[in-house]
Chimera marker file (.cmm) of the C-alpha trace (Angstrom):
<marker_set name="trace">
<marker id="1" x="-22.978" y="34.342" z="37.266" r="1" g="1" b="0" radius="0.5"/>
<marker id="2" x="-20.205" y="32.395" z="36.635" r="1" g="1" b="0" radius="0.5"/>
<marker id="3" x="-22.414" y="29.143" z="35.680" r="1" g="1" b="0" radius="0.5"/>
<marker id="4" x="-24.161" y="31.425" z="32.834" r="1" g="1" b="0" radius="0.5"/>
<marker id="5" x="-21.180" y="32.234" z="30.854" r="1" g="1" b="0" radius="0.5"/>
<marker id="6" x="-20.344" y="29.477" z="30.839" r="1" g="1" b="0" radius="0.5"/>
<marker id="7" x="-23.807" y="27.885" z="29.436" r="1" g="1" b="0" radius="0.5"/>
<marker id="8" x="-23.552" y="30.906" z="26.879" r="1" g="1" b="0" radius="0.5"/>
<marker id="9" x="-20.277" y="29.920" z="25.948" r="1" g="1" b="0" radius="0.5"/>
<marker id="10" x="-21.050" y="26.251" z="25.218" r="1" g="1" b="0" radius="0.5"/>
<marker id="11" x="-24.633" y="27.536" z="23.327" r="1" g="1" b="0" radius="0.5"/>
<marker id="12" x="-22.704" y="29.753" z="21.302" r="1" g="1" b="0" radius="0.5"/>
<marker id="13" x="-19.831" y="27.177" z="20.412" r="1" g="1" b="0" radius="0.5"/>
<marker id="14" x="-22.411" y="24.396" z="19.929" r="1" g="1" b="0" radius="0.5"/>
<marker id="15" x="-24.550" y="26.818" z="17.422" r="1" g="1" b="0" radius="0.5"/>
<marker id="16" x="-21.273" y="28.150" z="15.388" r="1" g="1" b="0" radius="0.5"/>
<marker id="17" x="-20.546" y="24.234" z="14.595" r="1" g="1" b="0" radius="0.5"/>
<marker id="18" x="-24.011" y="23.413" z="13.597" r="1" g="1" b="0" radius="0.5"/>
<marker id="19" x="-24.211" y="26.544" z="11.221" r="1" g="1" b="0" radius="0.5"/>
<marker id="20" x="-20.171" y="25.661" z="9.873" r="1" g="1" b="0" radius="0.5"/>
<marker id="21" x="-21.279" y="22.143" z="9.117" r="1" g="1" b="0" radius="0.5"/>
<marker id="22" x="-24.864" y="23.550" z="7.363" r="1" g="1" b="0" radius="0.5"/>
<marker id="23" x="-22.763" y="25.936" z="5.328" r="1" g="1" b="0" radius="0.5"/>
<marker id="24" x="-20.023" y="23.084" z="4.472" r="1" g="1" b="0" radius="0.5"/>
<marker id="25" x="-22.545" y="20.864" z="3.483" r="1" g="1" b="0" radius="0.5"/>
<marker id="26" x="-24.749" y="24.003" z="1.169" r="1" g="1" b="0" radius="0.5"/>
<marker id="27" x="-21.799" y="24.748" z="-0.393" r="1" g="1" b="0" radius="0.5"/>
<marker id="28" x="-20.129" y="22.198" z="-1.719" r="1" g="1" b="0" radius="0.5"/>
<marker id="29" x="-18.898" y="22.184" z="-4.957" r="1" g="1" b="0" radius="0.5"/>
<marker id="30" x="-17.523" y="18.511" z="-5.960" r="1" g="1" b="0" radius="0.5"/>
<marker id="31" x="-18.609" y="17.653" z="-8.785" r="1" g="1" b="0" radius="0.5"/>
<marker id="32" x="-18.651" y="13.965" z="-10.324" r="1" g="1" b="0" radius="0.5"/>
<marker id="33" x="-15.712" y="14.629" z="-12.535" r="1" g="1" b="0" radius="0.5"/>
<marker id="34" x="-13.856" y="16.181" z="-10.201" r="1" g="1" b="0" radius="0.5"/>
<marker id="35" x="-14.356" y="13.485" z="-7.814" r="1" g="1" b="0" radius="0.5"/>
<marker id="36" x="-13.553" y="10.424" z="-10.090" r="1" g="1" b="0" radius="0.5"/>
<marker id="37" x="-10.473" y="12.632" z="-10.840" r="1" g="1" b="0" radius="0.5"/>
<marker id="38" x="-9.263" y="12.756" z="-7.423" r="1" g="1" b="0" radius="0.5"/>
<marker id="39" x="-9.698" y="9.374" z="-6.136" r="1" g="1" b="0" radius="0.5"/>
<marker id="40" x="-8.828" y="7.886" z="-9.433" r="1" g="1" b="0" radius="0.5"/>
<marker id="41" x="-5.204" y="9.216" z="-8.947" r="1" g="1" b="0" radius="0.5"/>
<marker id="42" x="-5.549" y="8.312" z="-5.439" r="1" g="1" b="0" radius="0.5"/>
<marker id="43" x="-6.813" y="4.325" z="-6.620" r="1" g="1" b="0" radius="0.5"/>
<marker id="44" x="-4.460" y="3.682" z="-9.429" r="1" g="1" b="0" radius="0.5"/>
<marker id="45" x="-7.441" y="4.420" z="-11.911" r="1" g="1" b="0" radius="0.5"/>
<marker id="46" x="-8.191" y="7.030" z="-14.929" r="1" g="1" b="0" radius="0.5"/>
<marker id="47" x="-11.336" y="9.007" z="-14.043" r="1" g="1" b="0" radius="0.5"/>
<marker id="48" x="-12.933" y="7.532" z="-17.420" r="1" g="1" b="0" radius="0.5"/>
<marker id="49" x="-12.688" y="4.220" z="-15.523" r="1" g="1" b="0" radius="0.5"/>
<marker id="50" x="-14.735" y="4.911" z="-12.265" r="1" g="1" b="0" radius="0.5"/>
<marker id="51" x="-18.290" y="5.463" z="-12.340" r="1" g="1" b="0" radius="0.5"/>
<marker id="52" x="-20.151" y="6.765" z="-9.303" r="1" g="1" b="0" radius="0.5"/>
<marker id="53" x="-22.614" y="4.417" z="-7.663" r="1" g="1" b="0" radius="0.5"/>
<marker id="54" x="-23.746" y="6.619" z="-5.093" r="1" g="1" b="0" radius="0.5"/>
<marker id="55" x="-22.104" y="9.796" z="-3.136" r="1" g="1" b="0" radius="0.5"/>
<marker id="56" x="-23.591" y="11.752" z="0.330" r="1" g="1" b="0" radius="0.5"/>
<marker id="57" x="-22.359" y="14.232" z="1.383" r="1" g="1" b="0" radius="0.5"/>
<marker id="58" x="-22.015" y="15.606" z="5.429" r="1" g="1" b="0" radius="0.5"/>
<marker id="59" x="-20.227" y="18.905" z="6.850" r="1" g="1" b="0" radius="0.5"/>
<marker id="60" x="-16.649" y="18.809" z="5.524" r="1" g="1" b="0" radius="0.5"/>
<marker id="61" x="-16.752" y="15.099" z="4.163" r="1" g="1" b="0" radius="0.5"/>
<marker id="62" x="-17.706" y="13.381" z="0.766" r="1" g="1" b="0" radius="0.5"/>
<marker id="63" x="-18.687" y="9.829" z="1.271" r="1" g="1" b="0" radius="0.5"/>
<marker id="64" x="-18.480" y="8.443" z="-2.251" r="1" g="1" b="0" radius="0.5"/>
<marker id="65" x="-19.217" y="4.558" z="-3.450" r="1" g="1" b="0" radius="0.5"/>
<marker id="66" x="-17.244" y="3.624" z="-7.170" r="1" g="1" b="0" radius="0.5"/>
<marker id="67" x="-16.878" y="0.689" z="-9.622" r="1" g="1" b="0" radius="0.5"/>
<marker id="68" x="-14.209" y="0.682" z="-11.722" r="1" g="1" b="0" radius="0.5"/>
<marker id="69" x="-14.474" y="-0.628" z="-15.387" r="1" g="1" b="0" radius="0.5"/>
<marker id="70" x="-12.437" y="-3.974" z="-14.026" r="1" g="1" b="0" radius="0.5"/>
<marker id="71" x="-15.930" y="-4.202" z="-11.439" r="1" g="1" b="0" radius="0.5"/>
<marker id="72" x="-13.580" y="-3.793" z="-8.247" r="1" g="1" b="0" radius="0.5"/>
<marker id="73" x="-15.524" y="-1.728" z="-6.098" r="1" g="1" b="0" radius="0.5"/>
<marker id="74" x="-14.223" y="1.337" z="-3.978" r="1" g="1" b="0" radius="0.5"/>
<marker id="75" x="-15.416" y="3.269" z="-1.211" r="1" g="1" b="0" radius="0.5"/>
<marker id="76" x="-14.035" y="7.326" z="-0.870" r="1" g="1" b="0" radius="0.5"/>
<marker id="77" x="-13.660" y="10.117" z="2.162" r="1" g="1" b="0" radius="0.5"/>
<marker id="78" x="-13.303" y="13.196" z="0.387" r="1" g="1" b="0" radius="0.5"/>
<marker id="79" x="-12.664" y="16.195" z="2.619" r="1" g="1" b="0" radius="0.5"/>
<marker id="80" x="-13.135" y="19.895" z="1.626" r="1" g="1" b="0" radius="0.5"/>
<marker id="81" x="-14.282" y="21.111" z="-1.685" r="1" g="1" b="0" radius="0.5"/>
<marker id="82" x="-16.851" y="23.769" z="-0.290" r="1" g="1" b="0" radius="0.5"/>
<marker id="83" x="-16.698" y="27.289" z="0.842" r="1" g="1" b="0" radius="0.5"/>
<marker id="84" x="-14.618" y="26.796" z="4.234" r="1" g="1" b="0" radius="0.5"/>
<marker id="85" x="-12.256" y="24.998" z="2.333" r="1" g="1" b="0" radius="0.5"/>
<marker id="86" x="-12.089" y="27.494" z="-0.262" r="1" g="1" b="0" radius="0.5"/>
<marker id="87" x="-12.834" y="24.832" z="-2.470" r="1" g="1" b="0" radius="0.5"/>
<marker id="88" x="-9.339" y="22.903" z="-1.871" r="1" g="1" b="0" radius="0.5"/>
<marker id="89" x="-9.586" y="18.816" z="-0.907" r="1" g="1" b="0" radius="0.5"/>
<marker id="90" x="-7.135" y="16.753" z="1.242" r="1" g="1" b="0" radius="0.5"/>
<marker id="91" x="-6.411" y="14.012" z="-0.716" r="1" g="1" b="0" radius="0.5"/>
<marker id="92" x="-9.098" y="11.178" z="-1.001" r="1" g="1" b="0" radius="0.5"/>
<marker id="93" x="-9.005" y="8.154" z="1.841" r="1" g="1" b="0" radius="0.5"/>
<marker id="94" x="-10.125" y="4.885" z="0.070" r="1" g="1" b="0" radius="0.5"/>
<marker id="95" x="-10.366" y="1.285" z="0.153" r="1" g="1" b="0" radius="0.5"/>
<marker id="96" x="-12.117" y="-1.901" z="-1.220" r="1" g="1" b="0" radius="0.5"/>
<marker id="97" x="-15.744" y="-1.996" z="-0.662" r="1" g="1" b="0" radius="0.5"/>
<marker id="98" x="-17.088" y="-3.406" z="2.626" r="1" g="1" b="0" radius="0.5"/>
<marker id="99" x="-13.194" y="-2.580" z="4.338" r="1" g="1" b="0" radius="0.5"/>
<marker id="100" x="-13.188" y="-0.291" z="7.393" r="1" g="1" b="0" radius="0.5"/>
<marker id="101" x="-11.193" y="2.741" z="5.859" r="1" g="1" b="0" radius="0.5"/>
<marker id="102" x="-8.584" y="4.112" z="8.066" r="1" g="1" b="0" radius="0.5"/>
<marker id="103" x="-9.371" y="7.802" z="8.223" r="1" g="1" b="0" radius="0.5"/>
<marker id="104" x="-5.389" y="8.577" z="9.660" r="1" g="1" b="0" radius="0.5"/>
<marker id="105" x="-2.167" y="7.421" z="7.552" r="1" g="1" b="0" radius="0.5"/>
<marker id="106" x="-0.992" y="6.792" z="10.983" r="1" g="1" b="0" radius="0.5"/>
<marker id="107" x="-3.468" y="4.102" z="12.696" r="1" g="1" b="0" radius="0.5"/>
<marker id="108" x="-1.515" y="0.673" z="11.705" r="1" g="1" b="0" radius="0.5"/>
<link id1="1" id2="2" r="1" g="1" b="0" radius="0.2"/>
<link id1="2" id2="3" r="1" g="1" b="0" radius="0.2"/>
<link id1="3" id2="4" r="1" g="1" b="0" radius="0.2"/>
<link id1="4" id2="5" r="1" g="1" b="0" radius="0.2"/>
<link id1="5" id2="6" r="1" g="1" b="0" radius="0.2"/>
<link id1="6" id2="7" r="1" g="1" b="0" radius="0.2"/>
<link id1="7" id2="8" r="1" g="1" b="0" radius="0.2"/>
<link id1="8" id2="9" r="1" g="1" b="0" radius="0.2"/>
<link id1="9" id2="10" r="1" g="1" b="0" radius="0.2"/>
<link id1="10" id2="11" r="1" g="1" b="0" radius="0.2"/>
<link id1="11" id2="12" r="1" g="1" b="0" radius="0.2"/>
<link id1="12" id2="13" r="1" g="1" b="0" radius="0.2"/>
<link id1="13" id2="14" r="1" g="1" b="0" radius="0.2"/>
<link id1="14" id2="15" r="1" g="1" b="0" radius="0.2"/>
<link id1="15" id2="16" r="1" g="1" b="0" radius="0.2"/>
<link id1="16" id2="17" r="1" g="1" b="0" radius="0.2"/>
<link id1="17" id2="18" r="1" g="1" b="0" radius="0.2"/>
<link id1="18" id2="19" r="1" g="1" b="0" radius="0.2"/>
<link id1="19" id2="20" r="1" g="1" b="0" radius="0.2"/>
<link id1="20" id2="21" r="1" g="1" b="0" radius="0.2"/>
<link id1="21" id2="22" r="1" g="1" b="0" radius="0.2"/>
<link id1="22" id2="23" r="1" g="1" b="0" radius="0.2"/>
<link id1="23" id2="24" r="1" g="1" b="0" radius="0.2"/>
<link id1="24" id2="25" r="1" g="1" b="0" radius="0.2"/>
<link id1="25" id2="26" r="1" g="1" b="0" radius="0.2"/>
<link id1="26" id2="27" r="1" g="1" b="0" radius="0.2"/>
<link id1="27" id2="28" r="1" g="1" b="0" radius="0.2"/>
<link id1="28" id2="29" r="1" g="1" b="0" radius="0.2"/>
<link id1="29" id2="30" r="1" g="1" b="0" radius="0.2"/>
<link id1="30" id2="31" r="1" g="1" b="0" radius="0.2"/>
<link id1="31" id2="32" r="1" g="1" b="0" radius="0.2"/>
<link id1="32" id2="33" r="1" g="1" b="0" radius="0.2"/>
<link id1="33" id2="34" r="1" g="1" b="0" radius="0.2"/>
<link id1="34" id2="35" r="1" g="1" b="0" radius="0.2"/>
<link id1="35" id2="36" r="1" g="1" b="0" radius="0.2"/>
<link id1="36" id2="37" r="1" g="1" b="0" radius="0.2"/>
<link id1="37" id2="38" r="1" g="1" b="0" radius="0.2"/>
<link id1="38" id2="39" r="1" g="1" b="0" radius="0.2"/>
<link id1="39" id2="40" r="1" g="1" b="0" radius="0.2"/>
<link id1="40" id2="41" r="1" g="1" b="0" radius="0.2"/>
<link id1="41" id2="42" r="1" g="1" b="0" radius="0.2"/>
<link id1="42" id2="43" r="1" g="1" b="0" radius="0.2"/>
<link id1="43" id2="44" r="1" g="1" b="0" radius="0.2"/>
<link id1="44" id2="45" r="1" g="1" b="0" radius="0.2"/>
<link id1="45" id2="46" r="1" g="1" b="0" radius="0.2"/>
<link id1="46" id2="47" r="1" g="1" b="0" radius="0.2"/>
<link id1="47" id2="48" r="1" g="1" b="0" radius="0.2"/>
<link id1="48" id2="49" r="1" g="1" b="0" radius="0.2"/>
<link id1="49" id2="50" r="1" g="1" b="0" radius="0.2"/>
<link id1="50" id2="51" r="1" g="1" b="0" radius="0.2"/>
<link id1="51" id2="52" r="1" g="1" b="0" radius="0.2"/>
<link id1="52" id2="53" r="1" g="1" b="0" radius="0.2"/>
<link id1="53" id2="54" r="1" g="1" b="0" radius="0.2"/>
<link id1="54" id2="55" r="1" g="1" b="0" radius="0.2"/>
<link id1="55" id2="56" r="1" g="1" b="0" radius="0.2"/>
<link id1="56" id2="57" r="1" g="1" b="0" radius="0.2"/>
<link id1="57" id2="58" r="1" g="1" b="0" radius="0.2"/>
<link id1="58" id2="59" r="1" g="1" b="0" radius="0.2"/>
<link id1="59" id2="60" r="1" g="1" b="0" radius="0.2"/>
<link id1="60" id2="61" r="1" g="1" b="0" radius="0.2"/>
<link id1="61" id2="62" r="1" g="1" b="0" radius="0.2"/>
<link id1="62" id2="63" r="1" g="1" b="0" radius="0.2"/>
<link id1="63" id2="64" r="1" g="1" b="0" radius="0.2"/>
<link id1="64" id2="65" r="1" g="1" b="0" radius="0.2"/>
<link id1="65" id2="66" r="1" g="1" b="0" radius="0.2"/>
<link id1="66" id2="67" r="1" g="1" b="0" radius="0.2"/>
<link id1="67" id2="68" r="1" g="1" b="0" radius="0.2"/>
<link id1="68" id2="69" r="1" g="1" b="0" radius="0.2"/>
<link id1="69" id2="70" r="1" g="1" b="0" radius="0.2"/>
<link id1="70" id2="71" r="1" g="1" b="0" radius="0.2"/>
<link id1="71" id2="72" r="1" g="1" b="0" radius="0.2"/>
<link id1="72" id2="73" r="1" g="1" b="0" radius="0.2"/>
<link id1="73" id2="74" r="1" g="1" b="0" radius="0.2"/>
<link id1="74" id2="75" r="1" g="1" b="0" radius="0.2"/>
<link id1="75" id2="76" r="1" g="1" b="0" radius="0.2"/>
<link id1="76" id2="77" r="1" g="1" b="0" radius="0.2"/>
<link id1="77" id2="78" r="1" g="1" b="0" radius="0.2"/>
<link id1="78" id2="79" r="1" g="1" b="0" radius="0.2"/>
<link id1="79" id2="80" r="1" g="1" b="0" radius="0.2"/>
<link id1="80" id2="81" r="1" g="1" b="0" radius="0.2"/>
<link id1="81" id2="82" r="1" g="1" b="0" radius="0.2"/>
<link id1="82" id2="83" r="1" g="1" b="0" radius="0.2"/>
<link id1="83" id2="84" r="1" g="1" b="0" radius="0.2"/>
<link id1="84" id2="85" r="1" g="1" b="0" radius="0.2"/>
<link id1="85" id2="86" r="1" g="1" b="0" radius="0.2"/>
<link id1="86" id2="87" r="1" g="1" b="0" radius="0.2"/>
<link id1="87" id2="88" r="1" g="1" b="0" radius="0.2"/>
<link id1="88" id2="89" r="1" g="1" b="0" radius="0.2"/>
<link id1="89" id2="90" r="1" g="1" b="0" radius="0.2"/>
<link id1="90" id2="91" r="1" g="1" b="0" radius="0.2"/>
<link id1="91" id2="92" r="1" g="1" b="0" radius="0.2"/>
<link id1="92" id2="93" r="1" g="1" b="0" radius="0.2"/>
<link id1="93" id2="94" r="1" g="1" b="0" radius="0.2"/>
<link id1="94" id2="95" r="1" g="1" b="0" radius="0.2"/>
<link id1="95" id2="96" r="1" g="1" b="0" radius="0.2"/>
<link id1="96" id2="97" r="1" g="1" b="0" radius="0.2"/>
<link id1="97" id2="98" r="1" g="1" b="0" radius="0.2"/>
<link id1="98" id2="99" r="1" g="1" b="0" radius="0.2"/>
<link id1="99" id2="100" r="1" g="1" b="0" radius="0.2"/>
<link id1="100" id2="101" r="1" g="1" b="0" radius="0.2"/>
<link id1="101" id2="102" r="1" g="1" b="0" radius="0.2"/>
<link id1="102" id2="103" r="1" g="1" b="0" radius="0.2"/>
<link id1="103" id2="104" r="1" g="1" b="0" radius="0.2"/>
<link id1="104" id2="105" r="1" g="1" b="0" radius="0.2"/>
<link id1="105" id2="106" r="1" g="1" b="0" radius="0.2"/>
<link id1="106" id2="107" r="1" g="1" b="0" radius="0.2"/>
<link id1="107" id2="108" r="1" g="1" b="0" radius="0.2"/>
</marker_set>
C-alpha cells in the first residue's frame, strides 16, 4: 500500500512539471523588442544595436543568439516572461559567443 502512494505521488509530481513547463513554454510572451531591450541594458548595448540571430525557447528559459552593430556576438538566458511568471524576467545571463555562460552570479 505504502509502495503505491508513493508511485502516485512521483506520477503526479512528474506530470504537474511536464504540464508547468508545456504551459511556460505556450505562453510566452517575449517579444524581439523586448528582448533586445533587456539584454541590451544587461550588455552595455541600445536595443537598436542588437539584432536577433536566432532565439528558442524551453519551459521558463529564453535561449537567445545576438550581433551587435560593432559584429561582437552574444549569447542570452532569459528567464520568465510567460504566464507563471506573470510575465516578469530575472535579469538576462550573457556572454560572448562560444563562452560557457555561468547561469549563478556566484560560481567563480
Amino acid at each position: 500500500m505504502k509502495k503505491n502512494l508513493i508511485a502516485t505521488s512521483l506520477f503526479a509530481s512528474l506530470t504537474g512539471l511536464t504540464a508547468c513547463t508545456s504551459i511556460a513554454t505556450s505562453t510566452n510572451m517575449l517579444t524581439d523588442d523586448r528582448i533586445k531591450s533587456e539584454t541590451g541594458g544587461a550588455l552595455g548595448y541600445t536595443p537598436a544595436d542588437l539584432t536577433i540571430t536566432s532565439r528558442r525557447t524551453e519551459g521558463v528559459n529564453t535561449y537567445v543568439n545576438l550581433q551587435a552593430k560593432d559584429r561582437k556576438e552574444f549569447t542570452c538566458i532569459v528567464n520568465g516572461g510567460n504566464l507563471l511568471s506573470m510575465g516578469l524576467t530575472n535579469p538576462p545571463v550573457c556572454n560572448k559567443k562560444g563562452e560557457p555562460i555561468q547561469a549563478s552570479p556566484f560560481q567563480r
